[in-house]
C-alpha positions as CSV (number, residue, x, y, z in Angstrom):
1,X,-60.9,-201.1,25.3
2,X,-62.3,-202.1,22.2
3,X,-60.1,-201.7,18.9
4,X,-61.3,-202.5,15.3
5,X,-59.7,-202.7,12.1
6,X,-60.2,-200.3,9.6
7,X,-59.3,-200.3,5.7
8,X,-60.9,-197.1,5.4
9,X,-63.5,-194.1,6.1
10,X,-66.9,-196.2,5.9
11,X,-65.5,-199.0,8.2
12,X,-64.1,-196.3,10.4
13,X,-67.6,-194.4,10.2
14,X,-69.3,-198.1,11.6
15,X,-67.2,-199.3,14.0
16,X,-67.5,-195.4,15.5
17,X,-71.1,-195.9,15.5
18,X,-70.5,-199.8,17.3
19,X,-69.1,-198.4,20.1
20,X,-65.5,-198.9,19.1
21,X,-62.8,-197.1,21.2
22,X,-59.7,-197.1,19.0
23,X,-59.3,-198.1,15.2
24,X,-56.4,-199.8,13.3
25,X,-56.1,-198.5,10.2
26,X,-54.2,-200.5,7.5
27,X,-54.3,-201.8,4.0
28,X,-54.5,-205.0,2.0
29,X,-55.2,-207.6,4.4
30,X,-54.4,-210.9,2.1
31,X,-50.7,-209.7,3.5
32,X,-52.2,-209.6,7.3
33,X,-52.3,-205.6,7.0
34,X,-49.8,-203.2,5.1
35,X,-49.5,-199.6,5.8
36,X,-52.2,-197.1,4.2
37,X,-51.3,-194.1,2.1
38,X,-51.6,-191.1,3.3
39,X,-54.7,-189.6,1.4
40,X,-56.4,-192.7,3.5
41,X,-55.2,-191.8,6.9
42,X,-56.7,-188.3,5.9
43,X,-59.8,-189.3,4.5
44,X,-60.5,-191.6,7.6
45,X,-58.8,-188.6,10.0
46,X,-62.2,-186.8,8.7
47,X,-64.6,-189.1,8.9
48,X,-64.1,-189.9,12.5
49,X,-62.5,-188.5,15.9
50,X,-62.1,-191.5,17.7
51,X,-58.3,-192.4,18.2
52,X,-56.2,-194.3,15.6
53,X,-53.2,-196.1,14.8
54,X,-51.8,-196.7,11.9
55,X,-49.9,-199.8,10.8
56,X,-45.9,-199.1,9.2
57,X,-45.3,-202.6,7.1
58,X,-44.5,-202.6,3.9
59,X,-44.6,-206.7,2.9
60,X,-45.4,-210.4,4.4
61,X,-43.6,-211.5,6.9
62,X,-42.0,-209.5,9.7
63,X,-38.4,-208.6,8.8
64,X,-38.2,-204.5,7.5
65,X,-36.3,-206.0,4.9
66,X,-33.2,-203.9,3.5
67,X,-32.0,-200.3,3.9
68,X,-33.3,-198.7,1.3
69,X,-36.9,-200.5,2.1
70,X,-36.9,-199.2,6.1
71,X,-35.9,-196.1,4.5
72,X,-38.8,-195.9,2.3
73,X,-41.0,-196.7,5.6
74,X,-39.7,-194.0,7.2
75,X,-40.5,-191.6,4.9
76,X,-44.0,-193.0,4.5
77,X,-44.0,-192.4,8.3
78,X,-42.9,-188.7,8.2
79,X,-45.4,-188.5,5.4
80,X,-48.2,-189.8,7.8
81,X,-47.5,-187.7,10.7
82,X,-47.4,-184.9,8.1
83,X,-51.0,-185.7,7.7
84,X,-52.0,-185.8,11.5
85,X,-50.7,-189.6,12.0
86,X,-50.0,-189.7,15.7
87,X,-50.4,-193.5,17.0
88,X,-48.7,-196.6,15.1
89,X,-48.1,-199.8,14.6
90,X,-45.3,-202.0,13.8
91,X,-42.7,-204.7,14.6
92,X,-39.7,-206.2,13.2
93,X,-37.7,-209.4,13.8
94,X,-34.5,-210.5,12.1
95,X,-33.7,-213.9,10.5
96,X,-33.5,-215.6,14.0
97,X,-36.7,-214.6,15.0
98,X,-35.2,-212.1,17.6
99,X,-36.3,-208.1,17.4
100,X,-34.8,-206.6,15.1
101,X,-33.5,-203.3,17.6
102,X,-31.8,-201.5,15.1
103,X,-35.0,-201.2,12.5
104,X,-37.3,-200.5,15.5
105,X,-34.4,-197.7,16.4
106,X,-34.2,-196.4,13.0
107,X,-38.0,-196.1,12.6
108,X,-39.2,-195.0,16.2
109,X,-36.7,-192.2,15.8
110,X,-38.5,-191.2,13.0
111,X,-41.7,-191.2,15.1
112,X,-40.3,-189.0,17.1
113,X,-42.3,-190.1,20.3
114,X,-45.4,-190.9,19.2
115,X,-46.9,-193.8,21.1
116,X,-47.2,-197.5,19.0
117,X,-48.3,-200.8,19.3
118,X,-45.8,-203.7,18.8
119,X,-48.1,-206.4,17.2
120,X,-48.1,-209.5,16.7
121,X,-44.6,-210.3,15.3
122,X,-44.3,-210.7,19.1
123,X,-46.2,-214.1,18.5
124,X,-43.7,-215.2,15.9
125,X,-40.3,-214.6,17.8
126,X,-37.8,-217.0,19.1
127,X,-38.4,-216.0,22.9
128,X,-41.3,-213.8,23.5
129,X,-40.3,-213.2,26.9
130,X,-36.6,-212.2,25.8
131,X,-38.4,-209.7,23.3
132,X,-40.5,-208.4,25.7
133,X,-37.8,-207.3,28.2
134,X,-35.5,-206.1,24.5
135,X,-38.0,-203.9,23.9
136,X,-39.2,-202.5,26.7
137,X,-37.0,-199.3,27.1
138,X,-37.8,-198.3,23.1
139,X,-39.7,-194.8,23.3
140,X,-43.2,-194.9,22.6
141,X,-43.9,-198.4,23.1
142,X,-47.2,-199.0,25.2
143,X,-49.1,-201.7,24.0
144,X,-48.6,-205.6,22.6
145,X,-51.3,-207.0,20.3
146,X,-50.9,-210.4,20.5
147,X,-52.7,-213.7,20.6
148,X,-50.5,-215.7,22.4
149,X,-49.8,-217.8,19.8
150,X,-49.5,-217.4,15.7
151,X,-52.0,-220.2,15.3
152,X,-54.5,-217.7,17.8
153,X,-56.5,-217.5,20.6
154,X,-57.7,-220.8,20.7
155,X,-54.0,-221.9,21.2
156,X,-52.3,-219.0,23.0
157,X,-54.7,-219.0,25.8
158,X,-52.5,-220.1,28.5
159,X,-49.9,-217.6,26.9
160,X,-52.2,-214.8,27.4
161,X,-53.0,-215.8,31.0
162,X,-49.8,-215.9,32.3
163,X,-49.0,-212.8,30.6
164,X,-52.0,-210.7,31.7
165,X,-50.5,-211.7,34.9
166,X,-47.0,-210.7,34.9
167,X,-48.6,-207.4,33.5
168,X,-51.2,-206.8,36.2
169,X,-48.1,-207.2,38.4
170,X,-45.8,-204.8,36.3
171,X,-42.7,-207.6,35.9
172,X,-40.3,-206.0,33.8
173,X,-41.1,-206.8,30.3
174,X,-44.2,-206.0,31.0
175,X,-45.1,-202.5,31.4
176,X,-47.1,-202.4,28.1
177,X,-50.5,-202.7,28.0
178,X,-51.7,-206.4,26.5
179,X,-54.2,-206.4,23.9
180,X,-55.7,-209.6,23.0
181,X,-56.5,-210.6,19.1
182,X,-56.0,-212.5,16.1
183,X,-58.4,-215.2,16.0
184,X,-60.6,-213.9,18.9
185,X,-63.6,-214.7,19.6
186,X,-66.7,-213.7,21.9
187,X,-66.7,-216.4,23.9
188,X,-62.9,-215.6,24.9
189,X,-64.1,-212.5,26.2
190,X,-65.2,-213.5,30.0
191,X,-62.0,-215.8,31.0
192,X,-59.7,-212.8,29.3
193,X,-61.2,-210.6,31.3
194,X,-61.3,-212.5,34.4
195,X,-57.2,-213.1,33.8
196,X,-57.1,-209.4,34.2
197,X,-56.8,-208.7,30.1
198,X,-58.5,-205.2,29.6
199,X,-58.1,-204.8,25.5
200,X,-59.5,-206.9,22.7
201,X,-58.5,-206.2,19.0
202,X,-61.1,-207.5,15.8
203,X,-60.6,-207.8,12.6
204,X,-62.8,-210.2,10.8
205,X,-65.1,-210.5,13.8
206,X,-66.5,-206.8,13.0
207,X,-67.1,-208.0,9.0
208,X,-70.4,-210.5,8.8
209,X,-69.6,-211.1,5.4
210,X,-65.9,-211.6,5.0
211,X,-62.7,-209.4,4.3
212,X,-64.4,-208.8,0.9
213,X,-67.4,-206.4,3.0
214,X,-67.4,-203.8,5.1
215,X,-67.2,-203.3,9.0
216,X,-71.0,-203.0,10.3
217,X,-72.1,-201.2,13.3
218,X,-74.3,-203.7,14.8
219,X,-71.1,-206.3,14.7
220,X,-68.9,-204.2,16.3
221,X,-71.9,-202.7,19.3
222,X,-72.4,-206.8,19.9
223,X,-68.8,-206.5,21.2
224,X,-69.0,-202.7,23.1
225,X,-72.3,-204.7,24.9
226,X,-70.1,-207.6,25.8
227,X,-67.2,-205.5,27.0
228,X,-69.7,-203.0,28.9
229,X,-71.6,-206.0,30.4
């Protein structure tokens, strides 16, 4: 599976035309991806049928900050799925760097089942594996985006290895799906897939000119060739 970042309804529009098979869609990436306003979700919920998630984060960092801030992120949530919004993406840890279970409660009940990504707050936490198994049970979870590392690909390799592993094998923990991103590369591509690794995420890799331009088609089908190969 191929999933692409989108800001809005002409990089959605490209990356549909790449090949792409599932789209993030968030805002202002100089904060590594905030959640999108509703009139975005809808106006890239026209442009395209290809299935998307949307990202619920409201600042840097990974901590969902104070009540009355997880509060207003649940009701941008409620106002999302009022829109169509049916996939998401989010992921909270406390001051320890453990998950934060009570936001993740709080906000997946206000999801009410909808299926979500936990990204890659996962690559920031105080034991990854201890998270893992935390989280496992929370309704809706089915897929980690993560690099293996906060500094990326390059240095999370062996991470993703051994966790494509324990996945394949369905260890507990480890019933999500892994999607591999942040800093990847094509050249990652064969030895992820070999460790058994069967999603890739890209952000800046489906942008030739930067965060400051759009997501091109012929960027994005270089990957669908690779993955199809």
């Amino acid at each position: 599976m191929l999933e692409v970042i989108a800001l809005d309804a002409e990089d959605a529009r490209a990356a549909q035309a790449g090949g792409a098979d599932r789209l993030e869609l968030v805002t202002d990436m100089a904060a590594d991806g905030l959640t999108p306003s509703p009139g975005t979700f809808a106006a890239v919920r026209a442009a395209v049928d290809l299935p998307l998630r949307v990202m619920l984060r409201a600042g840097q960092g990974f901590a969902a900050g104070d009540q009355e801030a997880l509060d207003a992120l649940c009701a941008r949530a409620a106002a999302l799925r009022a829109e169509g919004a049916d996939a998401f993406v989010l992921g909270f840890l406390d001051d320890s760097g453990r998950p934060d279970l009570a936001a993740l409660a709080t906000l997946t009940e206000a999801l009410d089942g909808c299926p979500w990504t936990f990204h890659r707050a996962v690559d920031r936490a105080a034991d990854r594996d201890g998270l893992r198994r935390q989280v496992a049970g929370i309704t809706g979870l089915d897929t980690f985006l993560t690099a293996g590392s906060a500094r990326g690909v390059d240095d999370g390799w062996e991470v993703l290895c051994r966790e494509a592993a324990r996945t394949r094998t369905g260890e507990p923990g480890y019933g999500a799906r892994l999607m591999a991103g942040g800093g990847l590369r094509l050249e990652h591509v064969p030895g992820l897939r070999d460790a058994g690794v069967t999603a890739f995420h890209i952000g800046g890799a489906a942008r030739p000119g930067g965060w400051d331009s759009p997501v091109t088609a012929d960027a994005v089908a270089v990957w669908r060739t690779l993955l199809d190969s």
